[in-house]
N, C-alpha and C positions, 0 to 999 in steps of 0.2 A: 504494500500500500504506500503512499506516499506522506512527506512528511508531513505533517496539521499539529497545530497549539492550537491550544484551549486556554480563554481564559475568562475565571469566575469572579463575582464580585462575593464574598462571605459577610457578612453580618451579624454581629453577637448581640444581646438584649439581654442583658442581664443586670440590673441597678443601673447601670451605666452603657452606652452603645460605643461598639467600636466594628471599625469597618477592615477588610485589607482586602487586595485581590491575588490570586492564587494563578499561575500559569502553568498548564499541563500541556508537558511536550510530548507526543505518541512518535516514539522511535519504530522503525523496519524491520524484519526479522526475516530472513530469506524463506520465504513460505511459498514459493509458486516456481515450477518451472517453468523453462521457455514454451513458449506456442508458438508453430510455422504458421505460415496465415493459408488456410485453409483453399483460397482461393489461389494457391498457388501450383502451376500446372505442373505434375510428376511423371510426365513422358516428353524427353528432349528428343532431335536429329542435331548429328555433327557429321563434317565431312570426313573421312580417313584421309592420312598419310601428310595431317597437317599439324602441328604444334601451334600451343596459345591461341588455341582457338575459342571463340567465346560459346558457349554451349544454352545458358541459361542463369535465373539468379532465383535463389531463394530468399524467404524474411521471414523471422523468428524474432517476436517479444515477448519481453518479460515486465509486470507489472511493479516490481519490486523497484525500492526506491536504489540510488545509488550504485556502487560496485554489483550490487545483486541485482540490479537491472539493464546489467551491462551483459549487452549477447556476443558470444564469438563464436563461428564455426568449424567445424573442423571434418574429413573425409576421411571416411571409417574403414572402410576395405579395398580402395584403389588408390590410396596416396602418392603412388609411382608412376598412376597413368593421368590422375585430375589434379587439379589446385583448385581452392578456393578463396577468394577475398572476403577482405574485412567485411562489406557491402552485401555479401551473400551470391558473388558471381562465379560460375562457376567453367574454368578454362579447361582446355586439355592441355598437360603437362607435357607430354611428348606424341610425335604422330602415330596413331592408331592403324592399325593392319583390320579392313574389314576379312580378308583371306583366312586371318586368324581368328579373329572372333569378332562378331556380327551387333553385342549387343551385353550391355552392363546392366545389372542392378547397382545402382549404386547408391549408401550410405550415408547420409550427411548429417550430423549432430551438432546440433546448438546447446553450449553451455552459457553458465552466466559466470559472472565476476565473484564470486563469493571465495570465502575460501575453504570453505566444503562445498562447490558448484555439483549446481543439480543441472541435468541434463535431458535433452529430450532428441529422438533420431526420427528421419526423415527419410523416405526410399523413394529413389529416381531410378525410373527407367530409360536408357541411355542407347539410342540404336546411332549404329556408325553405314553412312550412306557410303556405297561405294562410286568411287570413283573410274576410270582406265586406267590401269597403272602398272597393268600385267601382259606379257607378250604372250600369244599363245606357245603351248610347249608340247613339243611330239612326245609320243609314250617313248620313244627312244632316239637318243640321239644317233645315232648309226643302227643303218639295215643294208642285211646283207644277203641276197636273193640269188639261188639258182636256177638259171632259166637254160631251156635242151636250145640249142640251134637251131634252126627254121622253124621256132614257134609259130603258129600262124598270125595273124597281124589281128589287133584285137586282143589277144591272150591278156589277160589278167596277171601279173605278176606276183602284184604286194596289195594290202591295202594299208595306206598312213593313217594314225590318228594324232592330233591335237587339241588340246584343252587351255581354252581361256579359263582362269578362273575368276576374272572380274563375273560382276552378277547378268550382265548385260552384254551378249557378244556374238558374231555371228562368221566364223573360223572359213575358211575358203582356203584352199590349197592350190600352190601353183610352183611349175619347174623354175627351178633360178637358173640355172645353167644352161645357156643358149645352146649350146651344139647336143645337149641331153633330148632340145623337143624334134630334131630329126629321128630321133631313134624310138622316142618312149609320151605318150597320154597322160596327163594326171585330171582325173576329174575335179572340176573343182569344188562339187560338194559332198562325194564319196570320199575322196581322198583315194582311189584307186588307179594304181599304176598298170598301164598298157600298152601290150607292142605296138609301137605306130609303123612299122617295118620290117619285114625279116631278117631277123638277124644270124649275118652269115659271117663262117670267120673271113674267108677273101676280104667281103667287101668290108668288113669293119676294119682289116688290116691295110685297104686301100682310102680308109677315110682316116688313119693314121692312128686307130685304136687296136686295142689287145681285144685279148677275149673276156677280161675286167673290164668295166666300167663304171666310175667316179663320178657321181652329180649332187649337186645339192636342190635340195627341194624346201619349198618355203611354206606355211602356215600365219594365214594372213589375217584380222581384225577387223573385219568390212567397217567401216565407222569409226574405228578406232583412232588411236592417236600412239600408238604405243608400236616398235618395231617389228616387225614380223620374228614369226621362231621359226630356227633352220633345224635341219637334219641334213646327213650324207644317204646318199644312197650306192651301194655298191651292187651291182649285177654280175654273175659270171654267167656267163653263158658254156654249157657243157654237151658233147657229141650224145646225141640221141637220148638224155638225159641220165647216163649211165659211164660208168670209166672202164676202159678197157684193162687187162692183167699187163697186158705189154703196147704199145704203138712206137710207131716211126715213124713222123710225122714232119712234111717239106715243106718249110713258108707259113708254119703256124704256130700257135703260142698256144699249150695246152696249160691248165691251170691245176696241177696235177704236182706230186710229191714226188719229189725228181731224185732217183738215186743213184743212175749215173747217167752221164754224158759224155761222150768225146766227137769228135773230130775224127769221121770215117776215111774220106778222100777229096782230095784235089782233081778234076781230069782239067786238062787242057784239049782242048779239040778246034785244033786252028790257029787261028789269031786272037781265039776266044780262052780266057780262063773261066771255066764255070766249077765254083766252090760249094759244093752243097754239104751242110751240116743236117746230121743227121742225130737227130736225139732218142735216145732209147729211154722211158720211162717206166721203171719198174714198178708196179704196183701191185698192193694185194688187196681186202678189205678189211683186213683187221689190224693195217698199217694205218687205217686213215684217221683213227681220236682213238689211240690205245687209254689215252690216261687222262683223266678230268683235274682242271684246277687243285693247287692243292695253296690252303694259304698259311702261311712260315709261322704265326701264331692261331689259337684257338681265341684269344679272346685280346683284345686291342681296346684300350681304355685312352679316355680325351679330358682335358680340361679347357672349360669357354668362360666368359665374362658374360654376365647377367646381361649386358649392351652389347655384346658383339655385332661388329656391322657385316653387310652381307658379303659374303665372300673369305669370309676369314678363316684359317685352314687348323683345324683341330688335331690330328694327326693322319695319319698314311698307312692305310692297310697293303696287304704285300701276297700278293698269290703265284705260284708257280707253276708250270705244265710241261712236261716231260716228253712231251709229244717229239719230233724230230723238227729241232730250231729253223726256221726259215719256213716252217708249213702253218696254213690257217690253225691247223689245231695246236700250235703250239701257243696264239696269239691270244694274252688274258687279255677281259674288258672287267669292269665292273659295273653296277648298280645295286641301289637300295631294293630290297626287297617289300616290297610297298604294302603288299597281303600281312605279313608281320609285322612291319611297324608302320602304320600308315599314319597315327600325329606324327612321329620323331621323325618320318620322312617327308612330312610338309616344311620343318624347318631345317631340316640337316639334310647334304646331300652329298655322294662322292664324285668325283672325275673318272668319267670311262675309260680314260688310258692312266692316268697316273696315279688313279688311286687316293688321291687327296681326299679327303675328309672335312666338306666346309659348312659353311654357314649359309643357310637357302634365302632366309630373309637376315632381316635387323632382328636380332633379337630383341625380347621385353621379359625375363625369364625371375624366377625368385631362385635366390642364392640355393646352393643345398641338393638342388633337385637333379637329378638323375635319368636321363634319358637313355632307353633300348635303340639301338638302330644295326638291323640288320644288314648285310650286305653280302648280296652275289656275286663273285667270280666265273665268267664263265668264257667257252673257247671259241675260236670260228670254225671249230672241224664240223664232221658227220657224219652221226648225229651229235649234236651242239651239247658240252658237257657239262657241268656247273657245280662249285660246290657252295658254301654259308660259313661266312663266320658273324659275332655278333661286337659290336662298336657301342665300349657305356663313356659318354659321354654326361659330365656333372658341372654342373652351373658352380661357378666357386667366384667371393668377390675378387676382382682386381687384383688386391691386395696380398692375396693366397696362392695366388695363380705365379709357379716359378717363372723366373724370365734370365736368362742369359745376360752376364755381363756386358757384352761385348758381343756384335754380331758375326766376328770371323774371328778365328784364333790360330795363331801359326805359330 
C-alpha cells in the first residue's frame, strides 16, 4: 500500500480541558507480489539467424510502496539465447537457427526490490520464422554409377536427391558441366539421370574421354536466394555390363584391376612405325572388394566449444582397406550414419575424403553435454563394403578445452 498519515485532534475533559494532536504514520510491508498486466500478448514471431533483435515487451507491477514496488525482470530458462531490459523488452541474445528449433516457451519472472523479493513468472511462446539461408544438399556428395556400353538412349542411370531444409523451397536439379549435357538428361524435377546418347568407348575416346566420366550436377532453390548445392557425379561405363576373367584390348581404356601389363611388340611395316600396346588384364571375382573398410580405432572421442562456429574441425577419424592400392575398392569415403544418429548428425558432420570431423552449423550447445555420432566408412569396389565406428563428441567451456602452445613445433 502506499504511504498515508493520519492525523487526530485528542481532547481530555477532565476538571480542566486540554487538547494535542496525535500523527499516525502507516509504514509498507512487502505484502503483494508482482502482477504482469494481463492484457499482455504471450505469443511473439522473431526472424532466425539475427541477433538483438527486438521480439516483444512485457509489464509487471507491484503495488507496494518503495524498494518493494520496484519491479525487475529476469529470463528463467533461455538466458543464453534472450535478454531482457529494464523496461520489460525483450531481444534475442544471439541468432537463432529455425533448422534447429522452431519454437521457445519461454520464462520470464518479475521480482520486486525487497530484500526477501517475492516473485511472480510469466510464459511466452516464442516461434522463430524462417528465413532462406540454407543451400539445398544432395543425400550424397559423390555418386558413382555403373553403366554397360551401348545402353540404349533414355536408360535411367541414377536418380539424385536434394533437401532444402528452409521451410519454404522448391529444389530443381540441373547438369553444371557443359560437355556432361552431350552425353547424359537430368530431369529437373525427378532428379533422374539419363543417357542422352550411346555410349560407346571409340566414340567417347574420340570426344577425348575414358570410359570414367566426371561431372558435376547442381541442386537449385527456385526462388531462393541462397547458392545452389553440388554433387560429382562419376559414371563408368562397363563391356556388356559384366568383366571378363582375361581381355586384350586395342585403343581402349578398361576400368578394371590391372595386374599386369607390358609392352608386346613394335612392327614396323614400311615407312610406317605402328606401336601397339597390348594390355592383359587379369581378373577374377573374388579379387574385386576382398576386404571392407576397417577403421584404426573402435571408438574416437572430440572436444567442441559450446559456440563453435561452423566448420570447425573436432577430430579425424581414420579407416583403412586392404583391397589392392590403386583399385576403387581400395578407395575409403566416409559419412554420418544419419538412421543412428540423426540430431548429432544435423549439427556435426564429416568430410568424404578426409575424414575430418566438423561442425555442421554454429553451434548454441550447454557445457557438459555429450553427443553420439556415428560414422561410415565405406569403399568404391563391388559390391560397395562399409564398416561403423562411433565419434563422442562433448560440449566442454573454452576454458577446459586443451589448446597447443604454439601452432608448429620443430
Amino acid at each position: 500500500m502506499h504511504l498515508d498519515r493520519y492525523e487526530y485532534e485528542l481532547q481530555f475533559d477532565h476538571e480542566a480541558t486540554s487538547t494535542t494532536t496525535v500523527n499516525i504514520v502507516v509504514t509498507d510491508v512487502n505484502d503483494n507480489d508482482p502482477k504482469f498486466n494481463l492484457t499482455t500478448p504471450t505469443n511473439f514471431t522473431v526472424l532466425e539467424e539475427q541477433a538483438d533483435l527486438f521480439i516483444g515487451e512485457v509489464t509487471a507491477t507491484d503495488p507496494d510502496a518503495g524498494a518493494n514496488g520496484q519491479v525487475r525482470y529476469r529470463i528463467v530458462n533461455h538466458p543464453d539465447l534472450f535478454t531482457i531490459m529494464d523496461n520489460g523488452s525483450i531481444y534475442t541474445r544471439v541468432p537463432l537457427d529455425r533448422e534447429l528449433r522452431s519454437q521457445y516457451l519461454l520464462v520470464v519472472e518479475a521480482s520486486d526490490g525487497a530484500v526477501d523479493p517475492r516473485r511472480t513468472s510469466w510464459t511466452l511462446s516464442i516461434q522463430v520464422i524462417d528465413i532462406d539461408d540454407n543451400s539445398p544438399m544432395f543425400s550424397q556428395q559423390t555418386y558413382v554409377v555403373n553403366v554397360p556400353e551401348n545402353s540404349p538412349v533414355g536408360t535411367v542411370v541414377l536418380k539424385l536427391s536434394a533437401v532444402d531444409s528452409d521451410l519454404v523451397s522448391n529444389v530443381t536439379y540441373r547438369i553444371k558441366t557443359e560437355s556432361a549435357r552431350q552425353l547424359f538428361s537430368l530431369n529437373l524435377i525427378t532428379g533422374e539421370l539419363a543417357v542422352l546418347q550411346t555410349l560407346d568407348f571409340e566414340n567417347l575416346a574420340a570426344m577425348g574421354m575414358g570410359a570414367s566420366y566426371t561431372f558435376q550436377v547442381e541442386a537449385v532453390d527456385q526462388g531462393g536466394v541462397m547458392p545452389p548445392g553440388q554433387a560429382t557425379v562419376t559414371v563408368r561405363i562397363t563391356i556388356k555390363g559384366k568383366l571378363p576373367t582375361t581381355s586384350a584390348v586395342i585403343g581402349r581404356t578398361l576400368l578394371l584391376p590391372v595386374a599386369q601389363s607390358k609392352e608386346r611388340k613394335v612392327e614396323r611395316r614400311g615407312d610406317r612405325a605402328a606401336a601397339v600396346l597390348l594390355i592383359e588384364l587379369s581378373y577374377s571375382p573374388e579379387d574385386m572388394n576382398d576386404f571392407s573398410p576397417i577403421f584404426i580405432q573402435d571408438l574416437y572421442k572430440g572436444l567442441v566449444a559450446p559456440n563453435a562456429e561452423k566448420g570447425t574441425v573436432i577430430t579425424t577419424v581414420l579407416a583403412e582397406d586392404q583391397d589392392p592400392p590403386g583399385t576403387p575398392a581400395s578407395f575409403v569415403r566416409y559419412r554420418v550414419d544419419l538412421d543412428r544418429s540423426p540430431y548429432s548428425g544435423s549439427i556435426f558432420d564429416v568430410e568424404e575424403v578426409s575424414g575430418r570431423v566438423i561442425t555442421k552449423v554454429n553451434l548454441n550447445e550447454q557445457p557438459s553435454v555429450t553427443f553420439k555420432l556415428f560414422v561410415i566408412a565405406f569403399d568404391d569396389g563391388e559390391p560397395v563394403k562399409t564398416n561403423g565406428t562411433l565419434v563422442e563428441i562433448t560440449v566442454l567451456q573454452p576454458s577446459r578445452i586443451p589448446i597447443f602452445t604454439q601452432e608448429e613445433y620443430k
